[in-house]
Legacy VTK file of the C-alpha trace (Angstrom):
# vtk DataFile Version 3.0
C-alpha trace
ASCII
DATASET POLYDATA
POINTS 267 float
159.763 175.726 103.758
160.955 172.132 102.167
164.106 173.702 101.874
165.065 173.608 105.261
165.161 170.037 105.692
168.233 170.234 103.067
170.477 172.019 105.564
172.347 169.818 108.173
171.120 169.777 111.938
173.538 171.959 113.166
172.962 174.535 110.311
169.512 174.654 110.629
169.746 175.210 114.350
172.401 178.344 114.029
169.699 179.142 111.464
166.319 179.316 113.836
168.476 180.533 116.835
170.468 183.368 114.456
167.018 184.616 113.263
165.627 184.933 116.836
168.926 186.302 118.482
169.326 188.765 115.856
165.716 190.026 116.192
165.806 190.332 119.674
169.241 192.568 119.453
168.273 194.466 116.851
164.975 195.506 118.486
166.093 195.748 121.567
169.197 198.375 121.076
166.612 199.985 118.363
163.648 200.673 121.162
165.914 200.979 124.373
166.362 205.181 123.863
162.436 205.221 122.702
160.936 202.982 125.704
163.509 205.089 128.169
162.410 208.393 127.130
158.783 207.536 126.988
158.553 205.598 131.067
158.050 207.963 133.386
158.405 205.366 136.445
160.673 202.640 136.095
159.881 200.770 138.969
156.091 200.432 137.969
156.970 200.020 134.118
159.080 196.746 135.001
156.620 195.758 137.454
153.930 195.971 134.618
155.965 194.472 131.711
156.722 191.462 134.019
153.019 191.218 134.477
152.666 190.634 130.396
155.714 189.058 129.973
154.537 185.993 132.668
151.292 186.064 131.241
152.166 186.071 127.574
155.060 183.321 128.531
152.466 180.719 130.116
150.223 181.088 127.379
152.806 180.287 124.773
154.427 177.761 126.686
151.153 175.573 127.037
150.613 176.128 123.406
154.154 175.321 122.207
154.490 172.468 124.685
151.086 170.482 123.217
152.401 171.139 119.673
155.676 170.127 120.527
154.001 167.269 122.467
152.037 166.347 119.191
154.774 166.615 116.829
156.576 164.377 119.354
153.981 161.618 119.644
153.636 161.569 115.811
156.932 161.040 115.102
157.251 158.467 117.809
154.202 156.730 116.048
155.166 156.566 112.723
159.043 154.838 114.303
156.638 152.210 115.836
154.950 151.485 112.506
157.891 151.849 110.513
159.496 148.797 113.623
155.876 146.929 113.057
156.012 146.701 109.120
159.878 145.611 109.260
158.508 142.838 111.940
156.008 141.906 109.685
157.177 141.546 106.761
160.093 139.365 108.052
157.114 136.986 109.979
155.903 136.135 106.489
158.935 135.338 104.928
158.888 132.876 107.688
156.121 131.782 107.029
156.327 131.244 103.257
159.239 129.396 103.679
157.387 126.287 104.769
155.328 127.028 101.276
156.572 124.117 98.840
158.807 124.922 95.802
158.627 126.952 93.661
155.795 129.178 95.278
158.036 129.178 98.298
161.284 130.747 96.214
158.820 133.164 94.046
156.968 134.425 97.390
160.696 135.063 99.042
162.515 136.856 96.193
158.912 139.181 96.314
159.147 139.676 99.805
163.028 140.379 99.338
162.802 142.867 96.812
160.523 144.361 98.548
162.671 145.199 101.227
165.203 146.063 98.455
163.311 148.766 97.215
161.756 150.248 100.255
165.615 150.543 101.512
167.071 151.711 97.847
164.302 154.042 96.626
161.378 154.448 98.990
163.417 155.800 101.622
164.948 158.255 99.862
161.777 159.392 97.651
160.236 160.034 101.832
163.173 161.946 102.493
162.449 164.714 99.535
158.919 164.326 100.523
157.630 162.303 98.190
155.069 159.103 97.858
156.904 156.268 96.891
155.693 153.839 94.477
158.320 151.392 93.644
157.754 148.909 96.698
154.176 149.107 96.063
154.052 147.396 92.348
156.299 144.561 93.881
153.786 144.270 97.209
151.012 143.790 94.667
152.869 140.862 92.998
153.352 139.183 96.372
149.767 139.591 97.356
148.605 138.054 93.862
150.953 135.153 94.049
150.190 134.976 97.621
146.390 134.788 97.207
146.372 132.335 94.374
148.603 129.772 96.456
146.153 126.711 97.394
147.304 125.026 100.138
147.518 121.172 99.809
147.156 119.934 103.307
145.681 121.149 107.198
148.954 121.664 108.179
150.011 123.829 104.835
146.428 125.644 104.768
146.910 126.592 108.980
150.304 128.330 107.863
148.697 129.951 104.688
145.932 131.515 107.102
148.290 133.220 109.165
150.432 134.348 106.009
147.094 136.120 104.974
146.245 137.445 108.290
150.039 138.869 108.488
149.203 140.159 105.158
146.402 142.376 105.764
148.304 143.960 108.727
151.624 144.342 106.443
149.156 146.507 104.279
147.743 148.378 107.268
150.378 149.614 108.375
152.372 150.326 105.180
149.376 152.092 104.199
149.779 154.414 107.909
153.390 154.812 107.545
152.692 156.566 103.968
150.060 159.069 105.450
152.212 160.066 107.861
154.941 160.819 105.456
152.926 163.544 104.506
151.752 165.046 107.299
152.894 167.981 109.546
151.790 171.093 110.972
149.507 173.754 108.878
151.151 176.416 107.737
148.716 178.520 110.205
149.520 176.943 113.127
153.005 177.992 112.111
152.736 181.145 111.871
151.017 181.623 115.235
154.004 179.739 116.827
156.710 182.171 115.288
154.533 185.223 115.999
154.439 183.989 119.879
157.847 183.601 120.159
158.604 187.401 118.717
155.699 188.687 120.927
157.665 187.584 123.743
160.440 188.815 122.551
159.105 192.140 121.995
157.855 192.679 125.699
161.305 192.287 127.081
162.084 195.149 125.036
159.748 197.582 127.465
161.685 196.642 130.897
163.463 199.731 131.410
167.129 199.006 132.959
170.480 201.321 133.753
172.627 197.996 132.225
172.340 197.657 128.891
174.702 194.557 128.692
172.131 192.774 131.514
169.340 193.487 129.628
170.490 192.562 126.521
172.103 189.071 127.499
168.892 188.205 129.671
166.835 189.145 126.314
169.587 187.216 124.230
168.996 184.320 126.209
165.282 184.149 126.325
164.937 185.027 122.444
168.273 181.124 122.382
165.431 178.976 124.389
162.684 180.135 121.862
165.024 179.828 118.933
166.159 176.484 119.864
162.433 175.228 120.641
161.292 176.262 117.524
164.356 174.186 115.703
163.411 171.087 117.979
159.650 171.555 116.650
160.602 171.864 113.049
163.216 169.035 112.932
160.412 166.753 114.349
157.563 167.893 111.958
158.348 165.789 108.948
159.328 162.665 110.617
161.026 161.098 107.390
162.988 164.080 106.344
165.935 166.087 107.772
169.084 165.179 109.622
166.765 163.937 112.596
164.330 161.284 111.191
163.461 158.356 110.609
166.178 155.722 109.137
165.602 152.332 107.528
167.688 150.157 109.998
165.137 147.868 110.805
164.300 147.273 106.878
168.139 146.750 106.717
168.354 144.080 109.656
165.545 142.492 107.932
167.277 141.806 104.567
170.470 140.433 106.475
167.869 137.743 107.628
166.308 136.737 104.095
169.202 134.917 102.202
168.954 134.870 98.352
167.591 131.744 97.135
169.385 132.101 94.269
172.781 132.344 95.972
171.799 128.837 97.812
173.237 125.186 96.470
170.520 122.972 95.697
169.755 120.618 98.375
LINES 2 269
223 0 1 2 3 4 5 6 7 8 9 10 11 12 13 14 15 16 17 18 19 20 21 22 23 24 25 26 27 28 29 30 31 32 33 34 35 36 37 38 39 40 41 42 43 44 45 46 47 48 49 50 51 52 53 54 55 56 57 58 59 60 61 62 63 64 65 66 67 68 69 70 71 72 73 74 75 76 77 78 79 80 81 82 83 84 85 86 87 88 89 90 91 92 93 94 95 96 97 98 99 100 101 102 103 104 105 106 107 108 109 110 111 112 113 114 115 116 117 118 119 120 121 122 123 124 125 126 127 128 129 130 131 132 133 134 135 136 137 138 139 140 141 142 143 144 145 146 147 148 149 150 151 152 153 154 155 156 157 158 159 160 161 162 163 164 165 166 167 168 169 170 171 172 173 174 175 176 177 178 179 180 181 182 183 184 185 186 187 188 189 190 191 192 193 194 195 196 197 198 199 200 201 202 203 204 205 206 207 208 209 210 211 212 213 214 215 216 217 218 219 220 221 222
44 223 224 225 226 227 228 229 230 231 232 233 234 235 236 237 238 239 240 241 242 243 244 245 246 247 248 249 250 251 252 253 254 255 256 257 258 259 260 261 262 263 264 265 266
């Protein structure tokens, strides 16, 4: 299923909704002659199917809306710690830059490319679902240079503590935003959500009605909603890939704030 995180948003949506819309027509006009010849009372045969049709609906609402709710909260998550890491990593370029020279230019330029390479080729190794690993050599460059820094005064070694401390949470929650690259819903649970939705489209099928063009547009439009719920779901479920995801903005506002040290006059 990677492949449908290669199709733009609006394609993929004509996509879920076509597939749903086109089942629902299909079966409907196919079973209409069938399920009339075969009800003997139509009152009580609507009456019934309404019965299944509220019952089956609740159901698979409650179990759509937690998944959806999950996928949701997951994806909000991961936008947090994405927000955290930026905010992070820009705190201790702040706070190497009261580091004396040259530990202070060496631990900047780290930190910088860093940045660089989460914004140049992390990001787009997350978006074809990869694991990056080019930020990650540079990160463990920084931490060795940053660990074998001895600070020379109080006021140097105060600053160096809280460069460590950031440090630690810079790698917890780089380490959370790459675990949630990779995760999503099981294949499973995916299958039980697109055999709900057809189930409920298949009940509509058994309402027995002299209109065919009401029927079918009030079955056209039920089969839309589920269509379109099921795009919303899967454009969520891999939060870093996919017209709707996650960006690296805040990376990018980050890097406008660490100027080259290289590109500075000597003071």
């Amino acid at each position: 299923m990677d492949w449908i995180y290669e199709l733009p948003n609006w394609l993929f949506f004509l996509f879920c909704t076509g597939i749903s819309v086109s089942f629902a027509t299909l079966g409907l006009l196919a079973t209409r002659p069938w399920v009339r010849r075969h009800a003997d009372q139509h009152d009580q045969q609507n009456d019934l199917v309404s019965y299944f049709l509220g019952a089956s609906g609740v159901i698979y609402g409650i179990a759509l809306g937690l998944v959806a709710a999950g996928v949701w909260t997951n994806f909000q998550t991961l936008s947090g710690e994405v927000d955290d890491e930026a905010g992070i990593t820009a705190a201790i370029y702040q706070d190497v830059s009261s580091y004396p020279m040259p530990n202070r230019q060496l631990l900047q330029q780290h930190l910088r490319a860093y940045v660089q390479a989460i914004i140049k080729q992390d990001w787009p190794q997350l978006r074809q679902g990869n694991t990056p690993q080019a930020s990650t050599r540079i990160l463990y460059q920084f931490k060795r240079e940053l660990f074998n820094f001895v600070p020379t005064d109080a006021g140097l070694r105060l600053i160096h503590e809280q460069a460590l401390e950031q440090y630690n949470e810079l790698a917890k929650v780089r380490r959370d935003r790459l675990q949630g690259s990779t995760s999503s819903l099981p294949a499973v649970l995916w299958w039980i959500i697109i055999l709900g939705s057809f189930i409920n489209i298949i009940i509509t099928w058994f309402f027995v009605s002299d209109h065919v063009g009401y029927h079918l547009g009030l079955t056209i439009l039920l089969a839309l909603l589920l269509g379109s719920l099921l795009f919303l779901t899967a454009a969520m479920d891999n939060p870093f890939r996919g017209d709707f995801s996650i960006d690296a903005e805040s990376f990018k506002q980050v890097l406008s704030q660490m100027p080259d040290e290289k590109l500075r006059s000597p003071q």
